[in-house]
N, C-alpha and C positions, 0 to 999 in steps of 0.2 A: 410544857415539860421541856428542861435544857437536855437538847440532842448529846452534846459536845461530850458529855463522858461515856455516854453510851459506843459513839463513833469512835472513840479515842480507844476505847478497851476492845471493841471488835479489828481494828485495824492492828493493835499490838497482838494482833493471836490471827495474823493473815487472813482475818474474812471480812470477805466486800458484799457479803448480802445474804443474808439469814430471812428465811420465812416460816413463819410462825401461825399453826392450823390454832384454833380456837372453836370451841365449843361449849354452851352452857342452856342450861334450861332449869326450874323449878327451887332460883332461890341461888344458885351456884352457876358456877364457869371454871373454867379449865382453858390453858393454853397447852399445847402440847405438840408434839411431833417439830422440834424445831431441827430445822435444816438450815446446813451454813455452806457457804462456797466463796473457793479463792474468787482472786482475779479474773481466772482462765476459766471461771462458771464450771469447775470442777467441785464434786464435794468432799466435803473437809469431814473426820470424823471428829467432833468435836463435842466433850462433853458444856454442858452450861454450867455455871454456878448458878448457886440459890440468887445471888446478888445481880448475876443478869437475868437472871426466869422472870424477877420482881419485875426489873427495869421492864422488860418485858409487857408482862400484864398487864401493868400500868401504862403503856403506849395503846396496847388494843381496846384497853376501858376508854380513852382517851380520845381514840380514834374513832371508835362506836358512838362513844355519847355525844361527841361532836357533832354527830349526822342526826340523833335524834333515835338510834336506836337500842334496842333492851336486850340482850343478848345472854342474860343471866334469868330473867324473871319468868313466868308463865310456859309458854312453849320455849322461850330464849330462842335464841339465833346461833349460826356459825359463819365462821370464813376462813379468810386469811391476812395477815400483815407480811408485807415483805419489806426488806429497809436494806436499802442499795446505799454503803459506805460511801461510793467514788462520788458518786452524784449528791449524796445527801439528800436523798426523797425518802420519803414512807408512802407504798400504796397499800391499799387494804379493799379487801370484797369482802361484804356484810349479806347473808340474808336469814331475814326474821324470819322464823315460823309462826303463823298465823292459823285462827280456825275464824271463818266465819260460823255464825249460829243468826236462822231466821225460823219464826214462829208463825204460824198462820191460825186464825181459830174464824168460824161463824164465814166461812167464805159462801156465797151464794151465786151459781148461776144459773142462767136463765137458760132454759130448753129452745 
């Protein structure tokens, strides 16, 4: 995914780091509660466009599947993505929700 217009368009509107909660389970997912902050790690009230929410989603599917995780399907996962402008990084925290299931039948002990 080319970073360069993602950083370009949050720079021209003062924010140097947006984090971005994610959430999804049973076929769907959801980005949401996106938080932006200047320079000075002040927050910015800042609505999003449709065209960065995209950009967006499409970084955390990106970032998710890279590691090998499902964050839409079965129980899905959540986290977060944060993307620090100055520095030009994306970190992100994933975690799946899992169930294990164990069966046991004909167990036998001895007295």
């Amino acid at each position: 995914m080319e970073l360069l217009p993602l950083m370009s368009k949050l720079m021209d509107h003062g924010i140097e780091k947006v984090i971005a909660e994610f959430d999804g389970q049973g076929d769907s997912g959801e980005v949401h509660d996106y938080t932006f902050y200047d320079i000075d790690d002040n927050l910015i009230n800042y609505e999003a466009d449709h065209e960065l929410q995209d950009y967006i989603y499409s970084l955390v599917e990106d970032c998710v599947n890279s590691y090998g995780g499902d964050w839409v399907n079965n129980d899905g996962g959540y986290g977060n993505v944060t993307i620090n402008v100055k520095d030009k990084s994306i970190d992100a925290n994933y975690y799946q929700r899992t169930i294990d299931e164990y069966a046991w039948s004909s167990l036998i002990f001895d007295d």
